[in-house]
C-alpha positions in Angstrom: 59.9 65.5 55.5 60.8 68.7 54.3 60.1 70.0 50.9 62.8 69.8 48.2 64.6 72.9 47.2 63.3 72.1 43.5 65.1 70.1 41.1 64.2 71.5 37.7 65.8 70.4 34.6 65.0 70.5 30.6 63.9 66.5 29.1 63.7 66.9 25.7 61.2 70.0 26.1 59.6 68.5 29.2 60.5 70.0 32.4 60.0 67.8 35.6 58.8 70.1 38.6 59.8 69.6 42.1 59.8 66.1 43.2 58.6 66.4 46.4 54.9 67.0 45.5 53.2 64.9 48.3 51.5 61.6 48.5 50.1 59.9 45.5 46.7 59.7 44.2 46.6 57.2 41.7 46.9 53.6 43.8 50.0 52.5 41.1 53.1 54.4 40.9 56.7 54.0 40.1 59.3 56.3 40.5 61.5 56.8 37.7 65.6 58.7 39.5 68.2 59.5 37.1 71.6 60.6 38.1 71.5 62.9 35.5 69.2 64.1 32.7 71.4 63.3 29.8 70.0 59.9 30.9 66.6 61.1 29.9 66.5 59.9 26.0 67.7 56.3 27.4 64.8 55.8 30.2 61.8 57.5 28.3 60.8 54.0 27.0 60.1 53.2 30.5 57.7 55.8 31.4 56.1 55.2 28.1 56.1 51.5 28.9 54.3 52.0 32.5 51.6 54.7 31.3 50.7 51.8 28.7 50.3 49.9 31.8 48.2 52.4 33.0 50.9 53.3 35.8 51.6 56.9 37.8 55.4 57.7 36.8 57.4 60.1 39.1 60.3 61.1 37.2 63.6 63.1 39.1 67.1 63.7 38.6 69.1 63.4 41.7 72.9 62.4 42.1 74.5 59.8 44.6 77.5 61.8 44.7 76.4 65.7 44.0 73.3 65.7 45.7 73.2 63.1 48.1 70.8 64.6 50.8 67.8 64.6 47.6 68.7 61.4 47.2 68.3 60.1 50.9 64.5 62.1 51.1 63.5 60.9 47.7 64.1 57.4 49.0 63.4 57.7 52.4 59.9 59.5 51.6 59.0 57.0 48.4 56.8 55.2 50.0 54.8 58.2 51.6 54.1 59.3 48.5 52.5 56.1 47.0 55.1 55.1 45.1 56.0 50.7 45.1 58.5 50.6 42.6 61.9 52.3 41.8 63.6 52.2 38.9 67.1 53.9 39.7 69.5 54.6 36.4 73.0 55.6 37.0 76.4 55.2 34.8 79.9 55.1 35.9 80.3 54.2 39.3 76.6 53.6 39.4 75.9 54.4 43.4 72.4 55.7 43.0 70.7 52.2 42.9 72.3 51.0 46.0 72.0 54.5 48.4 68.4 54.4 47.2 68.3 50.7 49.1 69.9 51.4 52.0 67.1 54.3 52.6 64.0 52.4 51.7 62.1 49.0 52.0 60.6 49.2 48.8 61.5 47.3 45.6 64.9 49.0 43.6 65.1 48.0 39.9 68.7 48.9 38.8 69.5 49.9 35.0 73.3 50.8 34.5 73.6 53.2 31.7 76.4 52.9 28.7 79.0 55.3 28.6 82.3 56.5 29.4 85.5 54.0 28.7 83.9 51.1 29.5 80.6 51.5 27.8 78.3 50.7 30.7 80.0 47.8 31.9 81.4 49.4 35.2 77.9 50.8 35.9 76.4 47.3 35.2 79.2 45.6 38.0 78.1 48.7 40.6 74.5 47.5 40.3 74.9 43.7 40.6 77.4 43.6 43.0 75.9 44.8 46.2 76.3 43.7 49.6 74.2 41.2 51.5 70.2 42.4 52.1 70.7 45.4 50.6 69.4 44.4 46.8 68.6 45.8 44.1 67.0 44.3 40.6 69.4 45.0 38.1 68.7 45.0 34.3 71.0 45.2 31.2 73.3 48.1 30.3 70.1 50.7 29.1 67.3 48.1 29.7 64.6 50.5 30.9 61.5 48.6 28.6 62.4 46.0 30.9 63.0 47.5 33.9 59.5 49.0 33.5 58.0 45.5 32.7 59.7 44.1 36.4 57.9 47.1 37.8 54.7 46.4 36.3 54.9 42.6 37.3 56.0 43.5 40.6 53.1 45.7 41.1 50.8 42.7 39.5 51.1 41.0 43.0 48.9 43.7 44.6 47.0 45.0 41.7 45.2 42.1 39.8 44.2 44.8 37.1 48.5 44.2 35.9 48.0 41.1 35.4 45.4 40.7 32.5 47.2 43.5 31.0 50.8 41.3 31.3 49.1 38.4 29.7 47.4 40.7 27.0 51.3 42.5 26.1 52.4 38.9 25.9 49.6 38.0 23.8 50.6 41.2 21.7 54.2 40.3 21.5 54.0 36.8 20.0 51.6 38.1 17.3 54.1 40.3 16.1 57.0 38.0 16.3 54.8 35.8 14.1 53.6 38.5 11.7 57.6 39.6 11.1 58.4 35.7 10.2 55.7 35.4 7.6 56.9 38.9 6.2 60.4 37.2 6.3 58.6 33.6 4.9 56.4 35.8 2.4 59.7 38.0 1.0 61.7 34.4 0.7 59.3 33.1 -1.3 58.1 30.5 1.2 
């Protein structure tokens, strides 16, 4: 595979270096493509949400439509480089999920992004509406905390490590959902 000619843009003071940076050391790792970084602020959750997990997150910016050949060696090389998940976010038309398919074997998580007239919901139909054995996962409009959780329960099945830590976030969410209703019981007077 050849070497990307660098895609290089600003996230929110971050820059993300050349995609293309060979294979993988760390055995989990999910690759993060955005069609654009003004998607950035709505998918950081997710790479927060994996590193919790304690997951490898390659992050890039590549377009369906502008810079299709990126697109076709990010996918087609994924797996090379150690990654087992993607988590592809587009708006609009939303064709970055389903090219991303059609070049790899490897699990495609879909999160439509909100925006333009139709606030997402165009992008949402692009993702769930693709053609026979060519799928892709798709979330809700901006869902990328759960998009990240699919990945991390999809990487669960070969790393047993996931799943104590799934269970544990579970754990961790039903304490909180019972310490806001005795906040809510306490302020009621109940």
């Amino acid at each position: 595979m050849k070497k990307c000619c660098g895609v290089l843009c600003g996230l929110q003071n971050r820059i993300v270096q050349n995609w293309y940076t060979g294979k993988g050391e760390n055995k989990m790792k999910v690759a993060i493509i955005m069609g654009s970084n003004s998607d950035w602020p709505i998918l950081e959750p997710a790479e927060k949400t994996l590193k919790e997990f304690g997951v490898e997150v390659e992050v890039v910016v590549a377009s369906a439509h502008r810079t299709p050949d990126q697109v076709h060696e990010f996918a087609a090389g994924a797996r090379d480089r150690g990654v087992e998940a993607i988590i592809a976010a587009a708006g609009l038309a939303a064709h970055l999920g389903g090219v991303i398919a059609a070049y790899t074997t490897l699990p495609v998580i879909g999160i439509p992004i909100s925006g333009g007239p139709l606030k997402g919901m165009d992008a949402l139909l692009s993702f769930v509406q693709m053609p026979s054995g060519v799928p892709v996962a798709t979330m809700a409009i901006d869902g990328a905390k759960n998009a990240a959780i699919f990945a991390v329960e999809i990487l669960a099945g070969a790393h047993p490590e996931l799943v104590e830590k799934l269970a544990a976030y579970r754990v961790k969410m039903q304490e909180e959902v019972a310490a806001k209703a005795a906040k809510l019981a306490a302020v009621r007077g109940e």
